[in-house]
N, C-alpha and C positions, 0 to 999 in steps of 0.2 A: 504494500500500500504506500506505494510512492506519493510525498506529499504535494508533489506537484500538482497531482491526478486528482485530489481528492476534493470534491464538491463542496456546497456549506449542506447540504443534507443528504440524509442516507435513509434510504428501508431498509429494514432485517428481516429477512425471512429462512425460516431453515424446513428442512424437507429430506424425504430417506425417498426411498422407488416408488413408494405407493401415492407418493404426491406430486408425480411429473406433470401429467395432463392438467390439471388445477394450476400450479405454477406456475407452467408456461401462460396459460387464460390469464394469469395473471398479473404476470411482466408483459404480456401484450397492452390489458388494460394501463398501465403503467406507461409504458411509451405511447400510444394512441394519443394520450391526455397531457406530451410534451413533456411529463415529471422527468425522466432523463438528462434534461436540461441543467436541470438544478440539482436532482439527487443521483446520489451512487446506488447501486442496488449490492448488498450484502447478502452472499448465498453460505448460511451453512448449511455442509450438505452430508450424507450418510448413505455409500453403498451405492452411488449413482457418479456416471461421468457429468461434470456441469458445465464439459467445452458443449455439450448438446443446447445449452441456454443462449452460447455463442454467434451471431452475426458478422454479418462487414461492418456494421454500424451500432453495436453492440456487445459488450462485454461485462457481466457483472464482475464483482470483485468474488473468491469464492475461498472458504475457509471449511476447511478436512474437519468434520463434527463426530463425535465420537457416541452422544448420545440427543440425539433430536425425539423433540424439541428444546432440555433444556439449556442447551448451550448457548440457546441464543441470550439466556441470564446470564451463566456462567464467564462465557468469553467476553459481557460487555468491555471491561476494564482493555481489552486490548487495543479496540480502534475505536470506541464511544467517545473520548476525548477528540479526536480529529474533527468531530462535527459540530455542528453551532446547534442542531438537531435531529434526532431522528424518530423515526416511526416503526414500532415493532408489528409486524401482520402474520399473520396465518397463510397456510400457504392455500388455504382453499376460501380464499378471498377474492373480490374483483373490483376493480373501482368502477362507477359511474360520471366521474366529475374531477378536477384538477382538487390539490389538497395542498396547496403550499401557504397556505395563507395559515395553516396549523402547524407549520416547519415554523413562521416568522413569527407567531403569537408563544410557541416552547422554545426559541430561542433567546425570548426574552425571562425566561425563567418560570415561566406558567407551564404546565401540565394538563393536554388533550386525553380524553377517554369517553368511554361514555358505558351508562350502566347497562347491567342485565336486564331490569327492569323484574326480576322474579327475588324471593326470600328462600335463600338457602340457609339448613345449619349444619354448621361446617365440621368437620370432624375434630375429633383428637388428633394433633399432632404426635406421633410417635417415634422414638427409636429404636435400633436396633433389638435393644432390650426391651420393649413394652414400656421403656418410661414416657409419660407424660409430657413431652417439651411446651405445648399448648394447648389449653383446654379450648373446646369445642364455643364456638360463637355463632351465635345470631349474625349472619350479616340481612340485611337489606338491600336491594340494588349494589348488590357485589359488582365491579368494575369488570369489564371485558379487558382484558389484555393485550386486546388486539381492537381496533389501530391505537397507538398506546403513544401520543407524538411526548418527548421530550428531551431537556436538555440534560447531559451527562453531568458535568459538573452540581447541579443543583438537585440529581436523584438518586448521587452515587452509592448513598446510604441505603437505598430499596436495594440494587445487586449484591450487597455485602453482606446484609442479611440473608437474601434468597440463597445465596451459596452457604450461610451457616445453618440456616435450616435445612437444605437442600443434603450437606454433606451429613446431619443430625438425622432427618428424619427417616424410613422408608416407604416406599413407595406410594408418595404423598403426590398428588397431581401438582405438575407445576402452575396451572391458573389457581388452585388453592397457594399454594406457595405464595404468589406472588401478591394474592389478595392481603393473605399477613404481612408480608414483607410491605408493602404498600401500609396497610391499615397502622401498624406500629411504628410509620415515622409521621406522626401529624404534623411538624411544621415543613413535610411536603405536604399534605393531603392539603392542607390551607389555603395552598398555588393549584389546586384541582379544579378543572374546567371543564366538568362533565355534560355530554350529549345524550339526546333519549338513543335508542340501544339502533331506532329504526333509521337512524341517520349515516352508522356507522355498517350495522352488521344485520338486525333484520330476524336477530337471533327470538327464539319461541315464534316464530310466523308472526312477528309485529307489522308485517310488512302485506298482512292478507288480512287484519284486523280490523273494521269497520271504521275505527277511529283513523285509523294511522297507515291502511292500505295506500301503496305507490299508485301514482297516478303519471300517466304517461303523454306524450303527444301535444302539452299544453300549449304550442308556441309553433306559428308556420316558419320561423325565423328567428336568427340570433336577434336579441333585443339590447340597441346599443344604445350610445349618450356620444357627444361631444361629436356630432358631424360622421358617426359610425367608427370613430376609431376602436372607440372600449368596448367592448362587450361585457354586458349588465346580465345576461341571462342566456344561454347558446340554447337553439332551439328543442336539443334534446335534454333537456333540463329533466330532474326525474325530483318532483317534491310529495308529500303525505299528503294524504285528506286536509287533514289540521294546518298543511303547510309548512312543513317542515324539509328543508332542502337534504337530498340524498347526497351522500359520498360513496358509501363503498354501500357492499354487501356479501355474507358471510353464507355458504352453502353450499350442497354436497352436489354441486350440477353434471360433477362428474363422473354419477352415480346413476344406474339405470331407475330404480325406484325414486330419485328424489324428484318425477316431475309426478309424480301421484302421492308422493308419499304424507302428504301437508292434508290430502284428504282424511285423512285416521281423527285428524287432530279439529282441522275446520269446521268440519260440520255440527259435530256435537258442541262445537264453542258458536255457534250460529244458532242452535237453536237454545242453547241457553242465554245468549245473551239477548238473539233478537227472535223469540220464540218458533214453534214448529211449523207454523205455517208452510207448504210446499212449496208454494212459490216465491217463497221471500226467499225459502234455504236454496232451492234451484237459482234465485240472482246474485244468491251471493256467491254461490260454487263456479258460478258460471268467471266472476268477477275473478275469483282464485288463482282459474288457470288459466284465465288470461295473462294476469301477472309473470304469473309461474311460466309459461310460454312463453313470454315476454322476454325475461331474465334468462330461460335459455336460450332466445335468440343470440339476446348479448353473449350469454357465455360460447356459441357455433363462432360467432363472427372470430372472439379472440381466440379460438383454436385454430380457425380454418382459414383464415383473412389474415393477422396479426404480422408485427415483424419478423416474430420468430418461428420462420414455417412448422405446420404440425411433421414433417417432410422428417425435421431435425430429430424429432423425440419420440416419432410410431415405432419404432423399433424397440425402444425402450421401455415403452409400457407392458403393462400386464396386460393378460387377454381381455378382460372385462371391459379396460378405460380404451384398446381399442377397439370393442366394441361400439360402444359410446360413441365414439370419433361419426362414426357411420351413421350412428341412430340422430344423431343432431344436424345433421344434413336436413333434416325435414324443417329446420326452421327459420330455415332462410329464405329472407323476401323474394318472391319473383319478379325480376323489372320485366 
């Protein structure tokens, strides 16, 4: 990581074999939206070649992981100084929208996240030996970890921790991890600058829920200011019912059951919330997969379109995701 090379901001993302197809959809979305510009892209990687994420115009930075996902804590301390900020993501992520303006708001010492939006109680932290390291908590809108923007310097005390619990505990989820390690340094949590969950990630189908369902199409046109130089709103804008502008989104699209699988869950939250009625629960199923259709459009486009041809990484998948590959071919617009 030659410092000449190195941008003011960086993604982290780490991934083993089972997460190529996702990845790549999601370093596609990633360069699509110009972030390349300004940020580095950080691959730790486990059991996979990462020249396959390689271009003529494109090169993440890539670092040998030994155990994904938690290294992406672990090795902060190596290259998190070099940036003024970054962003930790998942690797079965995508973006919908540019996100720099959450690099320039945590490199002023503020902290991007956004909640779950559900109450979990968390377990006993344990070691080796069954002892006790932390007793089990009530959280509320536990934070998603992912997109997690912030600046090194002023959060270095969350990785310090996550590696002593992390080296303490056994096999303790690293998003529990990192929710303690967060939770027990309040004078970060202070600098916390939390989003609802459907802005970020989408996570418990927030994003198919009568309040807060995506809504698509709003605009024939980018919508500009000052004689069309700025753009105020690009025509593929993607905001909630309530109005809430989207960034990314968090899902298994590269999964054959995840474009049905949101029905198990939808509909008995339909007829509980907005009762049984058949035709009300038929409009809203209907709404569902639309979205869910929707979002796998986007996800075919950054497979099959993207800069990083699918060309590079079908060899390398498993059967199943390049199965997939094939079955998302249906959802592409016909001009």
């Amino acid at each position: 990581m030659a410092s000449e090379n190195i941008k003011k901001y960086a993604f982290v993302i780490s991934l083993d074999h089972n997460y190529i197809l996702p990845v790549q959809a999601l370093l596609n979305s990633i360069i699509k939206f110009n972030m390349t510009d300004y940020a580095d892209i950080i691959l730790l990687y486990k059991n996979i070649d990462p020249s396959i994420f390689v271009t003529d115009t494109f090169k993440p930075i890539c670092i040998q992981s030994e155990i994904v996902p938690e290294d992406r804590y672990l090795q902060m301390h190596k290259f998190a100084d070099k940036y003024d900020s970054l962003c930790l993501l998942d690797g079965d992520m995508m973006f919908l929208a540019d996100v720099k303006r959450f690099f320039e708001i945590a490199s002023c010492g503020f902290i991007i996240g956004c909640n779950d939006d559900t109450a979990f109680n968390r377990k006993n932290i344990k070691d080796a030996n069954n002892n006790i390291i932390i007793k089990n908590v009530d959280f509320y809108g536990v934070l998603c970890n992912v997109p997690f923007f912030f600046n090194y310097k002023h959060t270095e005390s969350i990785w310090q921790l996550f590696t002593k619990l992390y080296e303490k505990s056994k096999g303790i989820c690293d998003y529990d991890l990192f929710n303690y390690a967060l939770s027990l340094n309040p004078e970060i949590t202070e600098k916390l600058i939390t989003y609802p969950s459907v802005c970020f990630t989408g996570v418990h189908y927030t994003y198919l829920k009568y309040q807060t369902m995506f809504l698509f199409d709003l605009f024939r046109e980018n919508m500009t200011e000052n004689q069309g130089k700025d753009c105020v709103c690009e025509k593929d804008f993607v905001v909630t019912r309530d109005w809430m502008r989207v960034y990314s989104i968090h899902g298994k699209f590269f999964q054959l059951y995840w474009e049905t699988a949101h029905e198990r869950y939808m509909i008995p939250y339909y007829a509980h919330e907005h009762g049984t009625n058949k035709e009300k629960l038929k409009f809203f199923l209907e709404y569902c997969n639309k979205v869910t259709q929707r979002l796998h459009r986007i996800f075919a486009e950054n497979v099959h379109n993207g800069d990083i041809p699918l060309l590079n990484i079908y060899n390398h998948l498993q059967e199943s995701h390049q199965v997939q590959t094939e079955n998302l071919k249906k959802y592409f617009v016909k001009k």
